[in-house]
C-alpha positions as CSV (number, residue, x, y, z in Angstrom):
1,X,-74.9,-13.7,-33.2
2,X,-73.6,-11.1,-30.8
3,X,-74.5,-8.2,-29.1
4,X,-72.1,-5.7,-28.0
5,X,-72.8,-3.4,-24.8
6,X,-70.9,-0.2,-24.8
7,X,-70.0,2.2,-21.8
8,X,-68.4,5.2,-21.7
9,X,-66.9,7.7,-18.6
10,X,-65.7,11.3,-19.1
11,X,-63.3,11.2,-16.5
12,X,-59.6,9.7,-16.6
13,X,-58.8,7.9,-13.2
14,X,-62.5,7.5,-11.8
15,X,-63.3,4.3,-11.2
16,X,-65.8,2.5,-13.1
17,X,-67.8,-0.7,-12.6
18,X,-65.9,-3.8,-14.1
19,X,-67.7,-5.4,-17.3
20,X,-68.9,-8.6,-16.7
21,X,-66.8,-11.0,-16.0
22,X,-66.2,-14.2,-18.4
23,X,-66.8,-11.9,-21.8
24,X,-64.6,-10.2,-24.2
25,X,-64.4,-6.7,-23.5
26,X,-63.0,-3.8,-25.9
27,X,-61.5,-0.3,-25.0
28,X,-59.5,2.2,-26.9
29,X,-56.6,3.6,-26.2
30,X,-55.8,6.7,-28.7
31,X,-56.9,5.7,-32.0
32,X,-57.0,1.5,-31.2
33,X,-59.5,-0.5,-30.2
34,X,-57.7,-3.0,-27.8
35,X,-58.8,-6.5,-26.4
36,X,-59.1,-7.7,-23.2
37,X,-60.2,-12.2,-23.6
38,X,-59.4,-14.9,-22.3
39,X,-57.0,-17.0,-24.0
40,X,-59.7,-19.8,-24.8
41,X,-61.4,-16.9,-26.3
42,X,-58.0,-15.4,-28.4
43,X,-57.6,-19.2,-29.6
44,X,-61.0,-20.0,-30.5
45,X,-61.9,-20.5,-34.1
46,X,-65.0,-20.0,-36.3
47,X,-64.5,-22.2,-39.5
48,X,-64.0,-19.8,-42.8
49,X,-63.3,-16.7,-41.3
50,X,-59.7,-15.6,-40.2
51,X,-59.0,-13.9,-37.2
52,X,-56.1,-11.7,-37.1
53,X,-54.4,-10.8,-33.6
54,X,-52.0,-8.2,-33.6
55,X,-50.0,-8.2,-29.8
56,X,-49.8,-4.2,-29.8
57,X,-46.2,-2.6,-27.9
58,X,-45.4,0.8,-27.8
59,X,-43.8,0.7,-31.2
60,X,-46.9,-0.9,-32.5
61,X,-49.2,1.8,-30.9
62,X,-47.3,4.5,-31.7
63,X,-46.7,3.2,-35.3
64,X,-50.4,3.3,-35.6
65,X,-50.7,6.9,-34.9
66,X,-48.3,7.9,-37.6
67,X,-49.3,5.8,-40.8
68,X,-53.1,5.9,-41.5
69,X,-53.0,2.7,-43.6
70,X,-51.8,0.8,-40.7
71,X,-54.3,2.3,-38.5
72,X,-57.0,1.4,-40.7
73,X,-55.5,-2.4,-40.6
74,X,-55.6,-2.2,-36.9
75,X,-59.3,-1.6,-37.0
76,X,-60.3,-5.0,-38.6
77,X,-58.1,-6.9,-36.2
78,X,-58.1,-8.2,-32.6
79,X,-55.4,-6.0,-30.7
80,X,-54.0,-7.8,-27.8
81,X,-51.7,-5.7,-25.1
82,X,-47.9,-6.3,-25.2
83,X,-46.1,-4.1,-23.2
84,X,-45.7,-3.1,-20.1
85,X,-46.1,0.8,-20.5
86,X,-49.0,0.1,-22.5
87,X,-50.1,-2.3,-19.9
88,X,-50.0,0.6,-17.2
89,X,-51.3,3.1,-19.7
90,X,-54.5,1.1,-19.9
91,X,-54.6,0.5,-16.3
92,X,-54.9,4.3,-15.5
93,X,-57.2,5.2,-17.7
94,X,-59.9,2.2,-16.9
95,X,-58.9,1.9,-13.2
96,X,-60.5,-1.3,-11.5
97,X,-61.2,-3.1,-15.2
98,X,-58.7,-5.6,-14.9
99,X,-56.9,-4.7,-18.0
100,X,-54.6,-7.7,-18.9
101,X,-51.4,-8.2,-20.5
102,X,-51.1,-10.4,-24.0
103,X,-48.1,-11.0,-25.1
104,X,-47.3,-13.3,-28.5
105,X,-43.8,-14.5,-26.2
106,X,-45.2,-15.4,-23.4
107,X,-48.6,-16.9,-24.9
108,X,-47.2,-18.9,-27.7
109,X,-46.8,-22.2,-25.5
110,X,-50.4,-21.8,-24.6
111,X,-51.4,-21.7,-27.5
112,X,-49.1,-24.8,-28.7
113,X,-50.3,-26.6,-25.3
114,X,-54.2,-25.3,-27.0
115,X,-53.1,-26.9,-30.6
116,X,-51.7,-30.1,-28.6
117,X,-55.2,-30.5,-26.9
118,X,-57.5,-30.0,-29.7
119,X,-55.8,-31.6,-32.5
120,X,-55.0,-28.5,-34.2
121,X,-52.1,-27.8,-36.1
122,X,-49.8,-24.8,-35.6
123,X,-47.4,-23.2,-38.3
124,X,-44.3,-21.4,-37.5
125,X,-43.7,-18.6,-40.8
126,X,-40.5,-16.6,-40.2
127,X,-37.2,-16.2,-38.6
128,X,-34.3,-17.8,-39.8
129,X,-34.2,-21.4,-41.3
130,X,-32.2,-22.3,-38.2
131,X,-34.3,-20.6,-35.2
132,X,-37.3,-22.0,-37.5
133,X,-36.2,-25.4,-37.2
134,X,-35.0,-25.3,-33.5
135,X,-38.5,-23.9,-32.3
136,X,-40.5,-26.5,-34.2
137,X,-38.3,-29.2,-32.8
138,X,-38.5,-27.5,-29.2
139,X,-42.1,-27.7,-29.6
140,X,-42.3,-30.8,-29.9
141,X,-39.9,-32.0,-27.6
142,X,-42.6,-30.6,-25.4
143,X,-45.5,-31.2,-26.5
144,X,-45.3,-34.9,-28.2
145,X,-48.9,-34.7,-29.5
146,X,-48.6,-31.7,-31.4
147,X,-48.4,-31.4,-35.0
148,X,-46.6,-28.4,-35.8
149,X,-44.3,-27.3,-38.7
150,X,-42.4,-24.2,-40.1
151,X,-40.8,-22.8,-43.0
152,X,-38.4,-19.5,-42.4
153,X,-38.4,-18.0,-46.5
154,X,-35.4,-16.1,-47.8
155,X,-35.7,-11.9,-46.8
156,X,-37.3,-9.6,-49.3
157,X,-38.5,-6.2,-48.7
158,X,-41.3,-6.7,-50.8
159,X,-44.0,-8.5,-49.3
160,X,-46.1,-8.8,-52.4
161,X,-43.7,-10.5,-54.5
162,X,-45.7,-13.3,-55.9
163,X,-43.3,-16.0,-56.5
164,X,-42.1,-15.3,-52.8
165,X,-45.5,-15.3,-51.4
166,X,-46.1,-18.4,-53.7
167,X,-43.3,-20.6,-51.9
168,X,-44.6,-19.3,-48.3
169,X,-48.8,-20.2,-48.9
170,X,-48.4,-23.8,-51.0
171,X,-46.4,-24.7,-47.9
172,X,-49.1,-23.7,-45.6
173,X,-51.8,-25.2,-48.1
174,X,-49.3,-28.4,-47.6
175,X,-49.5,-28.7,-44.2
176,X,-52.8,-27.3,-43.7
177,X,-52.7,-25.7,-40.4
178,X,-55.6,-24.0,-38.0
179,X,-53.2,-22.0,-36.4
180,X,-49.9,-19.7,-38.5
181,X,-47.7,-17.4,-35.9
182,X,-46.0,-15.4,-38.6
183,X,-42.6,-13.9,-37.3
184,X,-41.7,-11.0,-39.7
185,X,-42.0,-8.1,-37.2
186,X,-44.2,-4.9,-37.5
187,X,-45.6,-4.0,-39.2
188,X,-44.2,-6.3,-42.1
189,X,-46.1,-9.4,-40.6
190,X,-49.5,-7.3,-40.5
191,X,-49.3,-6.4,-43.9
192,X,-48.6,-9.9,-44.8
193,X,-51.8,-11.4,-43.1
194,X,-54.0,-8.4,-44.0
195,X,-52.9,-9.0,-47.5
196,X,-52.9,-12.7,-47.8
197,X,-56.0,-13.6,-45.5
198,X,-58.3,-15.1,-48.3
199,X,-55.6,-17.4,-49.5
200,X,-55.0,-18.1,-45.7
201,X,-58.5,-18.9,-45.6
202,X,-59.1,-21.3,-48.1
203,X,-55.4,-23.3,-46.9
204,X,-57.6,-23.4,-43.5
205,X,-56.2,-20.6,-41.4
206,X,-58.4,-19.2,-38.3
207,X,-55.8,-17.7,-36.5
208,X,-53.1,-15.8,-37.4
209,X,-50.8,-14.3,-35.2
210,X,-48.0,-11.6,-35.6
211,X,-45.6,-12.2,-32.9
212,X,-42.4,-10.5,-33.7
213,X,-39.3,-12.2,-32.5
214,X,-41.0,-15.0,-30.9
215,X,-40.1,-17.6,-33.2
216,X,-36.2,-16.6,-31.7
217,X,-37.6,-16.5,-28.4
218,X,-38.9,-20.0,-28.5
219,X,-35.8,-22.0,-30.8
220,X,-33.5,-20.1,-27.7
221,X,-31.2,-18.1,-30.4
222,X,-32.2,-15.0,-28.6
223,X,-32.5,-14.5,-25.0
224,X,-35.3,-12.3,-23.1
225,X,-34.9,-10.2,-20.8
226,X,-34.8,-11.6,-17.3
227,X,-38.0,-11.6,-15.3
228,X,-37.9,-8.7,-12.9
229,X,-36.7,-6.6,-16.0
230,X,-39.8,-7.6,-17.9
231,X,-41.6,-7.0,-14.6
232,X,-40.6,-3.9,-14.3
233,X,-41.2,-2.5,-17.6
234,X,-37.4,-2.2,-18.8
235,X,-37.7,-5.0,-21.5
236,X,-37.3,-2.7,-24.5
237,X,-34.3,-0.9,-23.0
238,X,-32.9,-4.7,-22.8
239,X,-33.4,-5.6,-25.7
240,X,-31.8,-2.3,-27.6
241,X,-28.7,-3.1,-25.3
242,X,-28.5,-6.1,-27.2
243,X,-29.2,-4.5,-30.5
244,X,-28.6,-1.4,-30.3
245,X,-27.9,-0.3,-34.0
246,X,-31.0,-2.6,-35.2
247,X,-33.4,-0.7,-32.6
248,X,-32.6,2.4,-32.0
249,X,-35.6,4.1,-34.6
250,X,-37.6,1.4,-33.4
251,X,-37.0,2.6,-29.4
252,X,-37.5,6.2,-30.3
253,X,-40.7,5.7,-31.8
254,X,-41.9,4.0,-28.2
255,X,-41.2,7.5,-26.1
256,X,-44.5,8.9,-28.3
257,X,-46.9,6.7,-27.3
258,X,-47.6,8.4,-24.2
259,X,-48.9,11.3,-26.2
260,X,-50.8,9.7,-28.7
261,X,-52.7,7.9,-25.3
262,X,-53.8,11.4,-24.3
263,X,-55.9,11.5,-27.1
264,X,-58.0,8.9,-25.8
265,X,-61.6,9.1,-25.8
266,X,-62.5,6.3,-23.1
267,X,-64.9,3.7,-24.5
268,X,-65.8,0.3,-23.3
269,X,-67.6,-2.6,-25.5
270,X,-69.0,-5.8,-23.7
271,X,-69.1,-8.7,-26.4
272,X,-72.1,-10.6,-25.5
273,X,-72.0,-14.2,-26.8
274,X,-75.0,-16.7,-27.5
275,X,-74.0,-19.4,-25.0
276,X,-73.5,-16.6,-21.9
277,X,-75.9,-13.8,-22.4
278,X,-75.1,-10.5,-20.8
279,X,-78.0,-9.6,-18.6
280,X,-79.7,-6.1,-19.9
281,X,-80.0,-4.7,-16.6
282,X,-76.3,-4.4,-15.9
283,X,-75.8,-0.5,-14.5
284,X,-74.4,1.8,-17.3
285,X,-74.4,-0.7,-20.2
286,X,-76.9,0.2,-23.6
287,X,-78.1,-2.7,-25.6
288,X,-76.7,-1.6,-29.2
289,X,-78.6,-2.4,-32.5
290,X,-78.5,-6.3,-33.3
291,X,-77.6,-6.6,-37.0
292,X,-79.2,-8.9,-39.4
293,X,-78.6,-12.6,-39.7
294,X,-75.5,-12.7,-42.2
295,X,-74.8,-9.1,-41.7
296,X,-70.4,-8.7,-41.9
297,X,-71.1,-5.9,-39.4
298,X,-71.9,-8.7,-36.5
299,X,-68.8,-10.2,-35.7
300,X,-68.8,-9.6,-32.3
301,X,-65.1,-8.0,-32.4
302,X,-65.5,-5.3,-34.6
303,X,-69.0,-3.7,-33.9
304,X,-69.6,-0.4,-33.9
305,X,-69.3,2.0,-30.8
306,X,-72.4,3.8,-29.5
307,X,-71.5,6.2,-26.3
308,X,-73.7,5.2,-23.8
309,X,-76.1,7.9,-22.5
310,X,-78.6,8.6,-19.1
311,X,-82.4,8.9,-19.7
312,X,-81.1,12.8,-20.5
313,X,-78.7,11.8,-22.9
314,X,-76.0,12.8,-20.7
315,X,-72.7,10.7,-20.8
316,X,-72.9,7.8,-18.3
């Protein structure tokens, strides 16, 4: 069971004492809840329940802001940074937290390398039948021991066709994998998991991941944007050269997120874990309530937030 720490500091830009280091950490940023792990953490699996990881960019964040539904998803899953601006965003308002960047692209031969290792298996869902089949095989070409497989289904704008989502889950039930990277983009691929995670469940799913154009990225059917451009923060003004007419809405949507990220109310949670306790006495950290044994409240990434407070109950 876990026990969440929370902190809290009124000002923007004033420094404040790193959480502990080795733990999962949340913050939020706007109206999200964001996560700050480890990878061994982001890939680790409890058997029977299904994490969802959502690798949040500016379109994501700012999507969030504008569609309460998709909010409301965002607050049952584990949001990852992808982005650059968000990145910085984050950065400024928890100065000296060593906020760290997440993203599905770059990740997604760590977690094949973490499949490869453990005897896991990984599922690519999305894409085209083509970039589907060239990013299983260039999976495999580098990882020999890995047992991976794909299937790319036909386009539909309706996610909740059944015999659609039929074709898509017996061929996950098939093959039976820990791991599914689903490739429709946002918030389509969201939806999907939110909507099919019991099915997902019982077929053996732990993980799911929505990682956007990844899939492309991987088979080598789409280039990225060179390093120093993804370095400096230019990535999505890269990748709307490339595709202009397909991303334009989606780019203009990005310019809002700086505003929604003034409406942040700054707020840290320290997920404490059985096997590395978080010592109580750490400076401006409260010990939150422990729920029950069995309690669906006490999964350690969705706990609820309690501001911490002095001995006067003033902010910490």
């Amino acid at each position: 069971m876990s026990n969440p720490h929370v902190f809290s500091s009124p000002e923007v830009g004033k420094k404040t004492a790193s959480p502990v280091s080795g733990l999962p950490w949340l913050f939020r940023c706007g109206e999200i809840r964001l996560c700050c792990l480890a990878l061994p953490e982001l890939f680790g699996c409890q058997p029977g329940r299904l994490k969802h990881v959502v690798t949040v960019n500016a379109e994501i964040f700012a999507l969030a802001h504008e569609s309460p539904p998709f909010q409301a998803l965002l607050a049952s899953t584990v949001n990852t940074i992808d982005g650059r601006v968000l990145e910085w965003t984050c950065r400024w308002l928890y100065p000296g937290l060593g906020v760290t960047r997440l993203a599905g692209s770059d990740f997604i031969f760590d977690l094949a390398e973490h499949c490869a290792a453990s005897g896991e298996r990984l599922f690519l869902l999305g894409s085209s039948a083509h970039s589907n089949q060239l990013a299983v095989q260039a999976l495999r070409l580098r990882l020999p021991r890995l047992q991976v497989a794909g299937f790319a289904p036909p386009f539909t704008p309706d996610i909740g066709n059944r015999e659609w989502n039929a074709s898509i889950l017996s061929r996950i039930a098939y093959f039976g994998p820990q791991h599914l990277v689903v490739c429709f983009g946002p918030p389509k691929q969201e939806y999907w998991i939110a909507r099919n995670s019991r099915a997902l469940s019982l077929s053996g799913v732990v993980c799911a991941y929505g990682l956007g154009g990844t899939i492309d990225f991987v088979a080598g059917t789409r280039r990225r944007a060179p390093k120093w451009v993804q370095v400096a923060g230019l990535e999505w003004l890269f990748r709307f050269l490339c595709e202009p007419r397909q991303r334009f809405w989606r780019t203009a949507r990005m310019f809002k997120m700086p505003y929604y990220a003034t409406l942040t109310r700054r707020e840290i949670t320290i997920c404490n874990s059985e096997r590395e306790p978080l010592p109580t006495s750490a400076p401006g950290l409260v010990r939150t309530a422990t729920p029950a044994a069995g309690d669906s409240k006490s999964d350690k990434w969705f706990q609820r937030s309690v501001p911490a407070t002095s001995p006067n109950n003033a902010p910490v």
